[in-house]
C-alpha positions in Angstrom: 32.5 53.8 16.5 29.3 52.4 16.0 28.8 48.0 16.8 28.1 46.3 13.7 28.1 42.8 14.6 24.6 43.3 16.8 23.2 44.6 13.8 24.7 42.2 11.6 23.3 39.7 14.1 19.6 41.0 13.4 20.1 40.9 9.9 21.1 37.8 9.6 18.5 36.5 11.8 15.9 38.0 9.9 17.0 36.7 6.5 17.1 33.4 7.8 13.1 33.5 9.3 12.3 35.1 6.0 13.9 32.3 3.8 12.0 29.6 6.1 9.0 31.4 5.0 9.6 31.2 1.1 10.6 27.9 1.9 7.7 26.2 3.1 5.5 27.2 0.5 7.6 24.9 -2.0 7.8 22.5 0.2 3.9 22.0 0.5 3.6 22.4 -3.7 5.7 20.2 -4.4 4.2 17.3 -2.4 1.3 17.7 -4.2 2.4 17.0 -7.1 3.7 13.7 -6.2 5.0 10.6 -8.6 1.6 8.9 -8.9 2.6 5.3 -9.5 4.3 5.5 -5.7 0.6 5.8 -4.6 -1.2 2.1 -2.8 -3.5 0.0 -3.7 -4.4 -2.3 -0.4 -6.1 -5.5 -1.5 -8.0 -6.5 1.7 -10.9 -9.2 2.2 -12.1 -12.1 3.2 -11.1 -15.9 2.2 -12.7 -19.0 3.5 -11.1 -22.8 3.0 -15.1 -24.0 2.8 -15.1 -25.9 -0.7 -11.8 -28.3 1.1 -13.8 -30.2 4.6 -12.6 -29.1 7.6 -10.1 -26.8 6.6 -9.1 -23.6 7.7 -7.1 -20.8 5.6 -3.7 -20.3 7.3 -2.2 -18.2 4.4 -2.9 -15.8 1.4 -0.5 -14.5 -1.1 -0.9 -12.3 -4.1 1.4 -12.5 -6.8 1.7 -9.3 -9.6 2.8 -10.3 -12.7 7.0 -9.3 -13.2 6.8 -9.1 -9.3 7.3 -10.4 -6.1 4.7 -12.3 -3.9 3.1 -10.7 -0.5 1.2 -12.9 2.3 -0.7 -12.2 4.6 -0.5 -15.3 7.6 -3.7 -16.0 9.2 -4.5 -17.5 12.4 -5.8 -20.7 11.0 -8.2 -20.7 13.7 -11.4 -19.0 11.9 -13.2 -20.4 9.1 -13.3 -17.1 7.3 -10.1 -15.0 7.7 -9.4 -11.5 6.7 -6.3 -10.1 5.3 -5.0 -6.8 3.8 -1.9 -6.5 1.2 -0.4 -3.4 0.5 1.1 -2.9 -3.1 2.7 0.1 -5.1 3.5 0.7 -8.3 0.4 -0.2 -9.8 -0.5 0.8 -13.5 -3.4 3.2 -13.7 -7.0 1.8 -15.2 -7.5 0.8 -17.6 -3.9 -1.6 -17.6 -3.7 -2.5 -14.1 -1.5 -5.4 -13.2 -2.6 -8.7 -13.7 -2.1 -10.8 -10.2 -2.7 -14.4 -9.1 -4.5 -14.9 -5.2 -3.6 -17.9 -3.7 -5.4 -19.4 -0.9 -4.1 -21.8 1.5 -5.8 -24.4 3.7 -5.2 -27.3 6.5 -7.4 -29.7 7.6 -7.7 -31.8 10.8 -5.2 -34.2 9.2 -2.7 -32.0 8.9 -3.2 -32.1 4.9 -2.5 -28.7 3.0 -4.6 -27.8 0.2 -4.3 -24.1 -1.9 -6.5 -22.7 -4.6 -6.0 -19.7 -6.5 -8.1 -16.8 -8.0 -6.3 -14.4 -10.9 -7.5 -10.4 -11.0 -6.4 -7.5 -11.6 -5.0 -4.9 -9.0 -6.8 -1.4 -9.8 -5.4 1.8 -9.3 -8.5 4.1 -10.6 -6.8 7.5 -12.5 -6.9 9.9 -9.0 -4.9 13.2 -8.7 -1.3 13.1 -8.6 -1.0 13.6 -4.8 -0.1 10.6 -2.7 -3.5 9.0 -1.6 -4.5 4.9 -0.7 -7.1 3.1 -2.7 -8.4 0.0 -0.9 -9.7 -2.7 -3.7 -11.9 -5.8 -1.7 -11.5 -9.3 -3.1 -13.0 -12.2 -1.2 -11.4 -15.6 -1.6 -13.7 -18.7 -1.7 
């Protein structure tokens, strides 16, 4: 009588490899054609607290319309500051999403003093694949 399960074992062992092998192909396809509005937009820049004396920028926030705010705390220790947002979900150009910047300051008293700037957050029309577009907006 001739063994069966050794061969059996081979078999199965290479349908397995070969189904790994039709597998990964998909896999890789299908990522590129990604849900666009999951791609980022990171809002990164500079903002300075120099139209309030003596005051330094401790905090900025951006708030998308219909959405919640992000911030970005700062040292408080520089008088220009840089910060980065990250936000997804963001309308492709030519809507965008409308967004309010708000800027907040100290002085040597103590005293806290915000202004705010309102944009738009781009996302330019790219290919469907997952990618990061950084947009700059400096706060004065």
């Amino acid at each position: 009588m001739r063994d069966f399960s050794s061969r059996t074992r081979r078999l199965a062992s290479a349908t397995a490899v070969a189904s790994l092998v039709v597998a990964v192909p998909a896999t890789a396809t299908s990522t590129a054609h990604a849900d666009p509005a999951k791609n980022k937009v990171i809002v990164t820049g500079t903002a300075s607290c120099e139209r309030f004396a003596d005051a330094l920028v401790t905090d900025v926030s951006i708030t998308p319309k219909g959405k919640d705010a992000k911030a970005d705390n700062l040292s408080g220790e520089d008088e220009q500051e840089t910060y980065s947002l990250t936000f997804t979900q963001i309308p492709k150009l030519p809507k965008g999403l409308a967004a309010t910047a708000t800027v907040t300051c100290v002085d040597d008293n103590g005293d806290t003093q915000t202004f705010n700037k309102n944009f738009t957050i781009k996302r330019p029309n790219i290919p469907a694949k997952p990618t990061s577009v950084t947009q700059t907006l400096n706060l004065k």
